[in-house]
LOGU-677077 format. One record per residue (C-alpha): x, y, z; residue in three letters. Coordinates in pm, whole numbers, padded with zeros to 5 digits, always signed. Example, Ala and Ser with C-alpha at 12.3 -4.5 7.8 and 13.67 -1.06 7.14 Angstrom:
+01230-00450+00780ALA
+01367-00106+00714SER
END
This chain:
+03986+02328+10103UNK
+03816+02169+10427UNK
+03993+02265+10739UNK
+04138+01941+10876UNK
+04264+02113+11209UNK
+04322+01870+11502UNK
+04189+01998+11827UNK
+04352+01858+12134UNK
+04102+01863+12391UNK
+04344+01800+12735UNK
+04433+02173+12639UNK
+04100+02273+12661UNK
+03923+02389+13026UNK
+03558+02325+13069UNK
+03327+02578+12906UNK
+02988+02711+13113UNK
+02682+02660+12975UNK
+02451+02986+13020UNK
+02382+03118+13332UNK
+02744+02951+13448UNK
+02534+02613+13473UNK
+02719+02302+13327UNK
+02690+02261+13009UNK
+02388+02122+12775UNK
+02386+01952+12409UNK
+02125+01760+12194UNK
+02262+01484+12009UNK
+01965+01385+11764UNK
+01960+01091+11479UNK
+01983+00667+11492UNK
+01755+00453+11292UNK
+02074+00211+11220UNK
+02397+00114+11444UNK
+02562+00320+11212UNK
+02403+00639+11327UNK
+02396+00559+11666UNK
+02729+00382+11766UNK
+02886+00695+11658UNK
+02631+00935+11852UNK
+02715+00759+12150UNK
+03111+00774+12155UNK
+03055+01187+12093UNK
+02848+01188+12379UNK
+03142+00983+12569UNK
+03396+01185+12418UNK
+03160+01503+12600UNK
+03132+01377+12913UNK
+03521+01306+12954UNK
+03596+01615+12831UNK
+03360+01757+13096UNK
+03171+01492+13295UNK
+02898+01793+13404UNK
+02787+01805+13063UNK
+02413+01714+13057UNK
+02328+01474+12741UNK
+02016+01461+12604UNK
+01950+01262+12292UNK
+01622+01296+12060UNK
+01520+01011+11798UNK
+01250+00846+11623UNK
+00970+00651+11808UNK
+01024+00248+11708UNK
+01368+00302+11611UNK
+01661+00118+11750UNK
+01776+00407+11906UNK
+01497+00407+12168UNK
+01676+00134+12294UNK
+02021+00104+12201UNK
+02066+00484+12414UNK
+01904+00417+12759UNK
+02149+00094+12739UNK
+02435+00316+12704UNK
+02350+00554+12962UNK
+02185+00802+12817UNK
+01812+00978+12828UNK
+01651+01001+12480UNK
+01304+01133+12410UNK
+01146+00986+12090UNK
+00936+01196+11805UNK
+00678+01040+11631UNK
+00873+01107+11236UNK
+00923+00890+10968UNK
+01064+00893+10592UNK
+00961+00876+10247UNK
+00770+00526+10223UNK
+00932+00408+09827UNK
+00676+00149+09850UNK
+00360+00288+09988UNK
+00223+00628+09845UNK
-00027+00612+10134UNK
+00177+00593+10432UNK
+00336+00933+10235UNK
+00037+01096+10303UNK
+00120+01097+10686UNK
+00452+01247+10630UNK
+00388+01668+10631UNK
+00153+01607+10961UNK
+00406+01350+11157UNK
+00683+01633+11022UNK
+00487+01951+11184UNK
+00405+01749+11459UNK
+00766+01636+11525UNK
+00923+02024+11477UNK
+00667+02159+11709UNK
+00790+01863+11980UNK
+01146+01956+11882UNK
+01073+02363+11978UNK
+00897+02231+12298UNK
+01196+02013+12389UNK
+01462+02267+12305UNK
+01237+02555+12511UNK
+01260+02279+12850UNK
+01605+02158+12799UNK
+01783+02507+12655UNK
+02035+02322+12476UNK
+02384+02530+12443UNK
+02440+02276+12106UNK
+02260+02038+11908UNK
+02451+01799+11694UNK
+02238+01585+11396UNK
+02413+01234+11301UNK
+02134+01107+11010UNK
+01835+00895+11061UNK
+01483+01095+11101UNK
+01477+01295+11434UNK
+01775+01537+11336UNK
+01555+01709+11091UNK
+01273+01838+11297UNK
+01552+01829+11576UNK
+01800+02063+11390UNK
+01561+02282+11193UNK
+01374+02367+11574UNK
+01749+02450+11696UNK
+01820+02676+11430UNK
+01487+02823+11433UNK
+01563+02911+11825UNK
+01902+03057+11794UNK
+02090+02734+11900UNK
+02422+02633+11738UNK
+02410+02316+11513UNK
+02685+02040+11414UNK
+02635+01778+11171UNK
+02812+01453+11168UNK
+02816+01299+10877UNK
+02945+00978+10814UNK
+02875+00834+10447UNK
+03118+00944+10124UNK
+02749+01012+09962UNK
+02542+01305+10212UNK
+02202+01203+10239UNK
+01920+01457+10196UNK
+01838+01561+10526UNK
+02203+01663+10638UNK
+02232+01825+10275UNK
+01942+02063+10365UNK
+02066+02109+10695UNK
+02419+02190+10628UNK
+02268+02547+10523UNK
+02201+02592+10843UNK
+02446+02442+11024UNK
+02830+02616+11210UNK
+03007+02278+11134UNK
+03012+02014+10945UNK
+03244+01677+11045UNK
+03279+01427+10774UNK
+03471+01121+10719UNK
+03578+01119+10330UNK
+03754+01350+10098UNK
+03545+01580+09847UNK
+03234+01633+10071UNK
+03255+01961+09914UNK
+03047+01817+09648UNK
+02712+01790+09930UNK
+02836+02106+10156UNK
+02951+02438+10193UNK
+03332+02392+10189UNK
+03406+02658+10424UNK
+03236+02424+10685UNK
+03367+02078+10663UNK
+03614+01912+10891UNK
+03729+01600+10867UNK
+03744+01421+11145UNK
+03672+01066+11048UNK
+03393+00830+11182UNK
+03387+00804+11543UNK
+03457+00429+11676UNK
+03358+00176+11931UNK
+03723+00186+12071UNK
+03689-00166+12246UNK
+03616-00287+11944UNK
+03942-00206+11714UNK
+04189-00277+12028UNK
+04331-00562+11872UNK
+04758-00522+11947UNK
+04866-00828+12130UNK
+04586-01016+12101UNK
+04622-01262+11829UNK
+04690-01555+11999UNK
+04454-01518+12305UNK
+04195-01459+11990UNK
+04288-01762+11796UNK
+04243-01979+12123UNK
+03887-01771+12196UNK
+03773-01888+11838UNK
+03947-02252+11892UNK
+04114-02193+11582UNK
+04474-02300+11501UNK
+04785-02032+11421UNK
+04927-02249+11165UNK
+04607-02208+10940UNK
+04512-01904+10784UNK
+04182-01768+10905UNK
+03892-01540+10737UNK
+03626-01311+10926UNK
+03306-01280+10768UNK
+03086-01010+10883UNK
+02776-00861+10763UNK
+02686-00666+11127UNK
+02431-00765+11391UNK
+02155-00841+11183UNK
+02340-01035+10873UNK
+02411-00986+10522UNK
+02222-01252+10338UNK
+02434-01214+09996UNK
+02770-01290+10203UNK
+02612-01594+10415UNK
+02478-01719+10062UNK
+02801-01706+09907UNK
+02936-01908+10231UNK
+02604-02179+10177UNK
+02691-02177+09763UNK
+02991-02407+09768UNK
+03224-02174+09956UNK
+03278-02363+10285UNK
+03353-02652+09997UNK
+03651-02455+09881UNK
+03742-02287+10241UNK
+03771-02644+10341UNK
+03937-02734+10012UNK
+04210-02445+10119UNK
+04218-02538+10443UNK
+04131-02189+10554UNK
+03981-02134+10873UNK
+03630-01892+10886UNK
+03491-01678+11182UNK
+03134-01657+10993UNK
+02885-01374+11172UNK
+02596-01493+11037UNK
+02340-01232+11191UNK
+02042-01286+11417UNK
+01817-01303+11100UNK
+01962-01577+10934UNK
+02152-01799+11203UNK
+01879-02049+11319UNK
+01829-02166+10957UNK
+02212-02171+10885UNK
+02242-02362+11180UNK
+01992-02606+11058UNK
+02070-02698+10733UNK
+02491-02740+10829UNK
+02454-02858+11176UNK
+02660-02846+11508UNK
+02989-02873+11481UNK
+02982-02862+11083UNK
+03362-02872+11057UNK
+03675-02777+11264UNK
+03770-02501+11055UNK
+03395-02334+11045UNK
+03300-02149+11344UNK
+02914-02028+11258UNK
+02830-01741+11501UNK
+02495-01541+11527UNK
+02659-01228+11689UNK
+03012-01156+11774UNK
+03065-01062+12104UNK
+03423-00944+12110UNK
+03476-00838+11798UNK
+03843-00696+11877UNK
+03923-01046+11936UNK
+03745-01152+11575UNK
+03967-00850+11396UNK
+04266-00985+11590UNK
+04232-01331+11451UNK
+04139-01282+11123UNK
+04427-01261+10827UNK
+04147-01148+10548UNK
+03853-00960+10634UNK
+03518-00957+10445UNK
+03228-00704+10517UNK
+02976-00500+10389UNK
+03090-00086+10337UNK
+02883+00094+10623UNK
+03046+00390+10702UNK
+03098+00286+11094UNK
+03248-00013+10972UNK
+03496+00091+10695UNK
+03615+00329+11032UNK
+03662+00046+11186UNK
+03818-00119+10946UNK
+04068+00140+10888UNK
+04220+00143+11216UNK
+04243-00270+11253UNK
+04496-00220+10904UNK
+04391-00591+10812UNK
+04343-00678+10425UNK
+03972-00611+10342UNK
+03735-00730+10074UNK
+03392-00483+10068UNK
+03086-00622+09956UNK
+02874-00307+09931UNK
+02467-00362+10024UNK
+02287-00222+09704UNK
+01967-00186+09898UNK
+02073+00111+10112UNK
+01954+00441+10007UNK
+02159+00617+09726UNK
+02362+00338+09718UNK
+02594+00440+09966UNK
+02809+00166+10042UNK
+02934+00107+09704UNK
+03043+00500+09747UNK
+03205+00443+10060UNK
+03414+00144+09934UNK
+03516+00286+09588UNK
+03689+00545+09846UNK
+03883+00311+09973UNK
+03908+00101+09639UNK
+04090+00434+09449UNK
+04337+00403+09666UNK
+04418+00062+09644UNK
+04331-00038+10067UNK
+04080-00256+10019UNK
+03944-00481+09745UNK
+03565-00431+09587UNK
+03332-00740+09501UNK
+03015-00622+09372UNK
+02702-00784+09568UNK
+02576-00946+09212UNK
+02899-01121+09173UNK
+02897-01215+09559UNK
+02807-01574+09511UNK
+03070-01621+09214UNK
+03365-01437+09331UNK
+03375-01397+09662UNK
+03549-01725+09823UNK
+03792-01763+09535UNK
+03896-01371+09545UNK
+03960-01442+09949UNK
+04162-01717+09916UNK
+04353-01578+09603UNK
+04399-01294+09889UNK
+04528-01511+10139UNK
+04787-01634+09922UNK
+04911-01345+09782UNK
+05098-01179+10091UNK
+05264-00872+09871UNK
+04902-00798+09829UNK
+04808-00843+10198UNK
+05061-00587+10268UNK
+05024-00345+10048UNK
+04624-00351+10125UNK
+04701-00289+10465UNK
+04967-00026+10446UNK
+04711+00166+10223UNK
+04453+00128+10459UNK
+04628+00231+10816UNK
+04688+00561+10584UNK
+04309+00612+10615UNK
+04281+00558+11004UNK
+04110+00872+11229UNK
+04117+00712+11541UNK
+03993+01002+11768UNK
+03689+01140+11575UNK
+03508+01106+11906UNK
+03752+01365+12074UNK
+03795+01572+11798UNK
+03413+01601+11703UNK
+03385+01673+12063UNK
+03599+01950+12040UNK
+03419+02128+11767UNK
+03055+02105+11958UNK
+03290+02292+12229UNK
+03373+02572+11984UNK
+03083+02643+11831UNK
+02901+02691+12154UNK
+03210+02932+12237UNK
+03166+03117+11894UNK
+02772+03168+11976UNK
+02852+03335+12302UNK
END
């Protein structure tokens, strides 16, 4: 069975790096928010365990992580890796050079920074990144956050001391003698909803007499949820009197915007990005969102009722994984992304009126909650450095 031991990491002193110097980790992935929003909170988690520790993070070149890091404090250093092109044999050819290329990089970067730990979280750069680490000696962690592993942490994970996941039966993907779970780490201003409802409701302009819906398909959009908004659902939110906080995405806001207008109706508030999204999971009595691992995390620790909409064009279909997790256990409430446009507004509001449901959906779902995967995760970079010593 996976060791689920809870570290608490006040009881911990400061570990040396070698030499007595303070010490130094790789953190190595990104690609998508998903991989990155939890790469940052264990590099928080790090430095308040032990604000000495020097951070350095490695990812690909063009990837959102080249920006989203430096904005959260960090330095990153980019390798010039990609993946498998599905659609273009050609740009496959590429791969094996931009791979060597990248692990001799990773060696050089490992040699200059001498890394006491290097922790992979998905998305290109933690393959050359890890593989160069173990190749040197250095001590490896892998964070994975999806119910399905994906193919580079599965050929890492031979490799690797630890392994921190966030669903049951990982054993499946890794060596079972190796997996913690810890749970997805969070963006903690984010889920810090308790006492906020009503300065949330007056935030949104929305009433607290009417029930109220959050619709959220992340930072870029989900275009199968705003389409089953634009397909007659605002008709019958509005029918239901139901209130919406719609995030429509930076993608596909301008032309939402454009075809409904300012001001389309009282009980419709169309936003491109949601800026304080505790106060948007405060408001909301139903939830609806895609099933991205850093999400469902989320979602577990806000305990509202949840419909998941899985994406179908991630790879290995990992969102509908994630949410049958939570579906087999009766916390949250699966409409398939083909039935979207059909189901979706009628299941909500059959939600909103069915409060034995509502409760039970959220009971089910606290269950789920690892609120301090950041901490925790922490922890275990801590001890693997102390079991290499």
């Amino acid at each position: 069975m996976p060791n689920e031991q809870v570290h608490n990491p006040k009881q911990q002193l400061p570990l040396q790096g070698a030499g007595g110097r303070s010490l130094r980790i790789i953190i190595s992935g990104g690609g998508t928010g998903g991989h990155i929003f939890p790469a940052v909170a264990i590099a928080n988690a790090l430095k308040q365990r032990d604000p000495a520790t020097e951070i350095l993070f490695v990812g690909a070149n063009g990837r959102m992580e080249m920006e989203k890091v430096p904005a959260a404090g960090y330095k990153i250093i980019g390798l010039d890796i990609q993946g498998i092109q599905r659609k273009s044999v050609w740009k496959n050819l590429l791969f094996p050079i931009k791979l060597a290329n990248s692990i001799r990089k990773a060696i050089s970067i490992i040699k200059e920074f001498k890394p006491d730990a290097a922790v992979g979280v998905g998305g290109y750069a933690s393959g050359p990144l890890l593989y160069a680490a173990s190749l040197k000696g250095i001590p490896t962690l892998i964070q994975e956050q999806n119910s399905y592993a994906g193919v580079t942490n599965k050929w890492l994970s031979k490799g690797a001391k630890k392994i921190c996941v966030a669903f049951d039966e990982m054993d499946k993907f890794f060596p079972a003698d190796k997996i913690i779970k810890t749970g997805n780490p969070v963006r903690h201003q984010s889920v810090d909803i308790a006492g906020k409802r009503e300065e949330a409701l007056a935030h949104f302009g929305l009433s607290p007499l009417k029930r109220t819906i959050l619709v959220t398909g992340g930072s870029l959009g989900a275009r199968t949820l705003n389409q089953s908004l634009l397909n007659n659902g605002l008709d019958k939110l509005i029918a239901a009197d139901v209130q919406l906080i719609w995030q429509t995405g930076k993608v596909y806001y301008k032309g939402i915007i454009e075809k409904l207008g300012n001001n389309y109706h009282p009980n419709i508030n169309v936003l491109e990005f949601l800026n304080r999204m505790d106060l948007a999971y405060a408001a909301a009595d139903v939830i609806i969102s895609r099933a991205g691992a850093g999400t469902i995390a989320e979602l577990c620790i806000v305990g509202k009722p949840v419909i998941l909409v899985p994406s179908p064009n991630v790879a290995e279909d990992h969102q509908t994984k994630n949410a049958l997790a939570l579906v087999q256990t009766n916390a949250a409430v699966f409409v398939a992304d083909r039935d979207a446009a059909e189901k979706l507004v009628p299941r909500a509001i059959e939600l909103l009126g069915n409060e034995d449901e509502q409760k039970t959906l959220s009971a089910n779902i606290t269950k789920l909650a690892l609120p301090k995967a950041d901490q925790e995760i922490a922890q275990h970079v801590v001890d693997i450095i102390k079991a290499n010593r």
